[in-house]
MDAnalysis code that builds the backbone (N, CA, C; Angstrom):
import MDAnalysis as mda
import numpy as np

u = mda.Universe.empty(342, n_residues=114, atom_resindex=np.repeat(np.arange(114), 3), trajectory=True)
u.add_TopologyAttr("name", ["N", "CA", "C"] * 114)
u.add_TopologyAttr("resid", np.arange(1, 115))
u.add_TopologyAttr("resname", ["UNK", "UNK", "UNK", "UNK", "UNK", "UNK", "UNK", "UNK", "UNK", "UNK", "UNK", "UNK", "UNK", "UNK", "UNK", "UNK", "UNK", "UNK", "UNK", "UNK", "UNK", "UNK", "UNK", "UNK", "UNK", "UNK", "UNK", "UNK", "UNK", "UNK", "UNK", "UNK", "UNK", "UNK", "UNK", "UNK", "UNK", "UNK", "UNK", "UNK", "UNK", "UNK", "UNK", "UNK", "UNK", "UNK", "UNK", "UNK", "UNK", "UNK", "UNK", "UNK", "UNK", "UNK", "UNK", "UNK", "UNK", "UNK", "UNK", "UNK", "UNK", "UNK", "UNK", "UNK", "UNK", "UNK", "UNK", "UNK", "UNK", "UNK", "UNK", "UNK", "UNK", "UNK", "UNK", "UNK", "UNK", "UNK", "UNK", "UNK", "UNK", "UNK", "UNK", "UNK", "UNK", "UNK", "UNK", "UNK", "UNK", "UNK", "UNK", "UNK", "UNK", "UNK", "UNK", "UNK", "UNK", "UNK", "UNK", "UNK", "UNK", "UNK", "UNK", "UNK", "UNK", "UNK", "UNK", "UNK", "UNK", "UNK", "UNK", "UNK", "UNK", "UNK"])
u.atoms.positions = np.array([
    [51.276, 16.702, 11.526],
    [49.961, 16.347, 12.029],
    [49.170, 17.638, 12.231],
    [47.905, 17.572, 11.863],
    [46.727, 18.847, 12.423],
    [45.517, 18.177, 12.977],
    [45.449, 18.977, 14.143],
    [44.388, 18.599, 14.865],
    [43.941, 20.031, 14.954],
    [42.196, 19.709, 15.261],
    [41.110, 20.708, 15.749],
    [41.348, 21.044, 16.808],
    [41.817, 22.076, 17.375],
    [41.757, 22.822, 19.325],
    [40.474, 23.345, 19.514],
    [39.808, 22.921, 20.464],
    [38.978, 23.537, 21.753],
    [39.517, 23.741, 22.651],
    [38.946, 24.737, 23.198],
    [39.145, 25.544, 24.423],
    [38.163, 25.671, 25.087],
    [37.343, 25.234, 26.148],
    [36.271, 25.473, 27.099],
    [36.555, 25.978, 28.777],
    [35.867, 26.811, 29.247],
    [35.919, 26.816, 30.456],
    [35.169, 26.738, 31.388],
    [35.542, 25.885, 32.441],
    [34.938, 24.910, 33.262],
    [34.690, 25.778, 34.958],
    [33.990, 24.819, 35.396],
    [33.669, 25.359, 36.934],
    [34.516, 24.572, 37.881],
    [34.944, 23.816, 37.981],
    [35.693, 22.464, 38.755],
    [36.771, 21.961, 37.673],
    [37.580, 22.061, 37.691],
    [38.323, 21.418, 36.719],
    [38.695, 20.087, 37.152],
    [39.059, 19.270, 38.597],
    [39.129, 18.208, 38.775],
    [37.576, 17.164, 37.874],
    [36.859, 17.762, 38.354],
    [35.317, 16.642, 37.892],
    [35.572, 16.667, 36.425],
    [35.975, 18.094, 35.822],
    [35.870, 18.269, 34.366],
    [36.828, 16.979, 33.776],
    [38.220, 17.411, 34.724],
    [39.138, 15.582, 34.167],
    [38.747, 14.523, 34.130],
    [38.015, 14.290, 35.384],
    [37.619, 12.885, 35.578],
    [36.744, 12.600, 34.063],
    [35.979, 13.649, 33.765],
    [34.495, 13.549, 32.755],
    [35.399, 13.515, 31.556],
    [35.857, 14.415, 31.205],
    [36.909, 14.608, 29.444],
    [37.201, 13.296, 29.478],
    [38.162, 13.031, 30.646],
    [39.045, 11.816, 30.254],
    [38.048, 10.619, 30.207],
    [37.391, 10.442, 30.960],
    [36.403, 9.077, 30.004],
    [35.712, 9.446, 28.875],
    [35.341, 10.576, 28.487],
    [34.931, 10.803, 27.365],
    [35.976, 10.650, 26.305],
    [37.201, 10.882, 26.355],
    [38.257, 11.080, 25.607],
    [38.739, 9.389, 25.279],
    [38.720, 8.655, 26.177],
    [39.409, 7.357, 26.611],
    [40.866, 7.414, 27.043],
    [41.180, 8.844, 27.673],
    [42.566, 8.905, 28.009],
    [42.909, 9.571, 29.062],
    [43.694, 9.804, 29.859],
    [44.242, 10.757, 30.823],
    [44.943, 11.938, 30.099],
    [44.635, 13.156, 30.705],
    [45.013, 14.513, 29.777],
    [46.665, 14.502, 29.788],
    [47.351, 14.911, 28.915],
    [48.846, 15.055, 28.447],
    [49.643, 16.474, 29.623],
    [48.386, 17.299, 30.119],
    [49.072, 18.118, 31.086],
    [48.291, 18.755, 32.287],
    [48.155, 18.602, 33.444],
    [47.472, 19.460, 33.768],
    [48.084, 20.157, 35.203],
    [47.583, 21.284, 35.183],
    [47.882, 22.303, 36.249],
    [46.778, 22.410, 37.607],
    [47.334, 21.959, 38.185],
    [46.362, 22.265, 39.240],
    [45.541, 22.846, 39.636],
    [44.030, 23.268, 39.615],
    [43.318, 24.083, 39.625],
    [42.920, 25.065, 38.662],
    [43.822, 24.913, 37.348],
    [44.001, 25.664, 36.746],
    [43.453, 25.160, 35.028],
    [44.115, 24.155, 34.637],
    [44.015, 24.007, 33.057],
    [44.517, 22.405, 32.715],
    [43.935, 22.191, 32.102],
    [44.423, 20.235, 31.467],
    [44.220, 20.810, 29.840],
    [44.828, 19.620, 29.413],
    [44.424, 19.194, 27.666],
    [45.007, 17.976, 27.883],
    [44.328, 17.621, 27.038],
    [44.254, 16.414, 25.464],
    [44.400, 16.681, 24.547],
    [45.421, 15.603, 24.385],
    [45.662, 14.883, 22.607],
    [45.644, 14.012, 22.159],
    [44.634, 14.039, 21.357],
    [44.036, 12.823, 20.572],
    [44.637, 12.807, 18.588],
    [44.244, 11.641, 18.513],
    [44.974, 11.926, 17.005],
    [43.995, 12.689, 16.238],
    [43.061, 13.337, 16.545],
    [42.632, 14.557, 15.505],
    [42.056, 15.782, 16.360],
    [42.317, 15.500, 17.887],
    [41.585, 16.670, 18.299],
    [42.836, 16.973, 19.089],
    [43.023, 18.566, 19.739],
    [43.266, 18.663, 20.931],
    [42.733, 19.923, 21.769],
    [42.617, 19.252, 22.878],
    [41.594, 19.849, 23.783],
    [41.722, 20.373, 25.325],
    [41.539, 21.974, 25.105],
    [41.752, 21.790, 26.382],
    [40.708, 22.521, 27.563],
    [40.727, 22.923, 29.021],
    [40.045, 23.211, 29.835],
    [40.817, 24.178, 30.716],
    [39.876, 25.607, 31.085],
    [40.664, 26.450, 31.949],
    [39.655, 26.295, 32.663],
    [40.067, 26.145, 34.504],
    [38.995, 26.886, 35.335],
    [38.515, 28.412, 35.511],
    [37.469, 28.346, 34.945],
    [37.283, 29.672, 35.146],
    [35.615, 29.704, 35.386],
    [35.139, 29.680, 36.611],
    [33.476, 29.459, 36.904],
    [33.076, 30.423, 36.402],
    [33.245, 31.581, 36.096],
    [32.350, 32.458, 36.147],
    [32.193, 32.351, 34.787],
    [33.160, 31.737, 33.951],
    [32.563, 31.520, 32.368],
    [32.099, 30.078, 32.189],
    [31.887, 29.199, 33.322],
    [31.588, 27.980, 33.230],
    [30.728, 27.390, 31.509],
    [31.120, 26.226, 31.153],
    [30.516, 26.197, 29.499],
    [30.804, 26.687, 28.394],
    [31.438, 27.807, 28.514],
    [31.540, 28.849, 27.561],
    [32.987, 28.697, 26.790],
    [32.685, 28.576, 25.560],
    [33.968, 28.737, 24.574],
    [34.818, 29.735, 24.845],
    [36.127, 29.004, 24.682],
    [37.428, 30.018, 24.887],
    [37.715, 30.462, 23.532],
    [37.810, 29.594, 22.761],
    [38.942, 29.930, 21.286],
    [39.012, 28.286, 20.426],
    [38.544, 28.687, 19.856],
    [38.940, 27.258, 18.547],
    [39.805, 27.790, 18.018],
    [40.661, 26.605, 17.198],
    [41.756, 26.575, 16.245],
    [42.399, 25.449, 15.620],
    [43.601, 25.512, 15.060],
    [44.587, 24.068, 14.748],
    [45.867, 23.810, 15.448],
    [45.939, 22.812, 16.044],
    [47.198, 22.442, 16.316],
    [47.793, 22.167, 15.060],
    [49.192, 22.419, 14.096],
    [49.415, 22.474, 12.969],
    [51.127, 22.439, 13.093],
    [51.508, 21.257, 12.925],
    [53.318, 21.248, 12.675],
    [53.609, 21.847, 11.791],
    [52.930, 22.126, 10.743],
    [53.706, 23.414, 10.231],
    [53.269, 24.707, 10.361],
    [52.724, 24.802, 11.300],
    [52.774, 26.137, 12.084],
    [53.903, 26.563, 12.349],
    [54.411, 28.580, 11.840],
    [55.345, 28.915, 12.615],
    [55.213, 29.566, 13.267],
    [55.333, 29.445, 15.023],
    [55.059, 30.457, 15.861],
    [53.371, 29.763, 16.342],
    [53.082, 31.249, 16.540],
    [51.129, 31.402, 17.059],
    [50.925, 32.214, 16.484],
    [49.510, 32.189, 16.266],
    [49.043, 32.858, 15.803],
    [47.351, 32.563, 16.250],
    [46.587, 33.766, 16.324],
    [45.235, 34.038, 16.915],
    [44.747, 35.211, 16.197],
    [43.327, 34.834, 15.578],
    [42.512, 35.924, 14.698],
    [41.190, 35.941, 14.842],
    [40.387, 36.536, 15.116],
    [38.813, 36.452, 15.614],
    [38.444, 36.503, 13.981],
    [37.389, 35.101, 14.118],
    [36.303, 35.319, 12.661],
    [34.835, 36.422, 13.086],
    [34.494, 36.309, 11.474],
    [33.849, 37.377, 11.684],
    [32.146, 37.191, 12.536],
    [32.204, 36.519, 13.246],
    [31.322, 35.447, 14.845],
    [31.738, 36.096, 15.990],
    [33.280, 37.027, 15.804],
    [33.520, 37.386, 17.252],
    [34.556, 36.035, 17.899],
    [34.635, 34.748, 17.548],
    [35.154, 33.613, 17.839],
    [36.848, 33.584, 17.456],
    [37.486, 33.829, 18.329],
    [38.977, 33.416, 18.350],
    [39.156, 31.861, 17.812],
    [40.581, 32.718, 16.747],
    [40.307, 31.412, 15.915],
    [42.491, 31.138, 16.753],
    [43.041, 30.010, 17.168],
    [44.168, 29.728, 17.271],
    [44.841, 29.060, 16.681],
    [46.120, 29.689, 15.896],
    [47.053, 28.574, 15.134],
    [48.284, 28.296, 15.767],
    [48.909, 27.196, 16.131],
    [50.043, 26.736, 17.111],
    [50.613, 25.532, 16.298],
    [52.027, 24.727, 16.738],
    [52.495, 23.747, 16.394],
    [52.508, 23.243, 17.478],
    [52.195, 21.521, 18.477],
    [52.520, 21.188, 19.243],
    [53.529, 21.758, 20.289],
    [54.466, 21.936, 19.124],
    [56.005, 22.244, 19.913],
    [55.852, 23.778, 20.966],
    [55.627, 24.132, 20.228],
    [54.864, 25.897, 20.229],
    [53.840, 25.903, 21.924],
    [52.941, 25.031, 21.866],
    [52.026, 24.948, 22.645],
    [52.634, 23.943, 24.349],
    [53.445, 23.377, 23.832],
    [54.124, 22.569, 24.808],
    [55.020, 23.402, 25.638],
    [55.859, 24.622, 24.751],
    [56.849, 25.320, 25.590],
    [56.033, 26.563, 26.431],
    [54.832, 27.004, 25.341],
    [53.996, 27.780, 26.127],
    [53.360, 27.598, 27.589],
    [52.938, 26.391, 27.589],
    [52.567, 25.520, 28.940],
    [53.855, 25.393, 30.269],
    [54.564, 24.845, 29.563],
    [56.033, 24.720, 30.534],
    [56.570, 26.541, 30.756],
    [56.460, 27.168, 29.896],
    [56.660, 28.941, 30.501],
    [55.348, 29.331, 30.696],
    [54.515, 29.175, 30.548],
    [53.241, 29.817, 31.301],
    [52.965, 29.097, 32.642],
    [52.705, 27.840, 33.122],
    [52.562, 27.440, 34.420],
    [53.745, 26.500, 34.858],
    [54.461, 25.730, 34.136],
    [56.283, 25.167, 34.758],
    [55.345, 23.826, 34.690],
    [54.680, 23.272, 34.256],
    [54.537, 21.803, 34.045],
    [54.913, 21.339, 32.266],
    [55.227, 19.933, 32.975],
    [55.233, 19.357, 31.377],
    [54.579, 19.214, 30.918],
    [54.422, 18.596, 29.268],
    [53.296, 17.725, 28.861],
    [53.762, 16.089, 28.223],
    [53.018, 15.570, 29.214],
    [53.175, 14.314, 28.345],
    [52.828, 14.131, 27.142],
    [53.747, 13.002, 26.679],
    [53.355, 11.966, 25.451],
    [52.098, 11.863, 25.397],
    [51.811, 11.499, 23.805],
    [50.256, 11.121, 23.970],
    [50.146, 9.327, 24.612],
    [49.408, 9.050, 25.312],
    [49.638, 7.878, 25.584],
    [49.712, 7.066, 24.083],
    [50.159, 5.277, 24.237],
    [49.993, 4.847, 23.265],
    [49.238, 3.792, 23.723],
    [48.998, 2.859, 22.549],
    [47.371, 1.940, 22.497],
    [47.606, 1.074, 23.811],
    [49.100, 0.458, 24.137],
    [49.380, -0.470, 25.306],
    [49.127, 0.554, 26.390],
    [49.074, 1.551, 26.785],
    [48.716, 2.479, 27.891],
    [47.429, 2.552, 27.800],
    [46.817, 2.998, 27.071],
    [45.207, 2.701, 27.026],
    [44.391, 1.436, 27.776],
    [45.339, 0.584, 27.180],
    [44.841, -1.011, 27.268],
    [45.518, -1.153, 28.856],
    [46.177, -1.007, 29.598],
    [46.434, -0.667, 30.521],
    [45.548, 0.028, 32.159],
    [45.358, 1.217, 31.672],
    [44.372, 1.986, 31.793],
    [43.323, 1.128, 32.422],
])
């Protein structure tokens, strides 16, 4: 699977969840307290750091990419960080960078749920 990554950073990250996730139609797959959520959707994934003082402002686009090996990050020539990851890659990064999991992506009966 490949999906498009965004990266934005936010002023409030609680309001930012509440807002993504109805925009998204889902509850985010991880989030850290005060700190960072994402989403995964079947072509995007997306995520949010608090960081006010860059409130709005792009972090880094890229691909989530299973056949990605490793990471990988390269600025185009915009100045714009470009990120290449595999799920797997990005999941263990999260669990060793802040010690949370990430959920499953929900499925359609969780939605409908919801």
């Amino acid at each position: 699977m490949k999906r498009f990554h965004i990266a934005l950073a936010v002023a409030d990250l609680d309001a930012s969840i509440n807002d993504y996730s109805a925009r998204l139609g889902q509850p985010p797959q991880a989030v850290v307290t005060g700190t960072y959520a994402m989403w995964r959707t079947g072509q995007l994934n997306f995520s949010i750091r608090q960081q006010p003082e860059r409130s709005g402002q792009l972090c880094n686009f890229g691909f989530e990419d299973d056949d990605a090996m490793g990471f990988s990050s390269e600025v185009d020539i915009n100045g714009i960080p470009w990120e290449r990851f595999s799920s797997v890659e990005q999941d263990l990064q999260v669990i060793l960078t802040y010690g949370v999991p990430v959920h499953p992506m929900p499925t359609e009966d969780d939605l409908i749920r919801n």
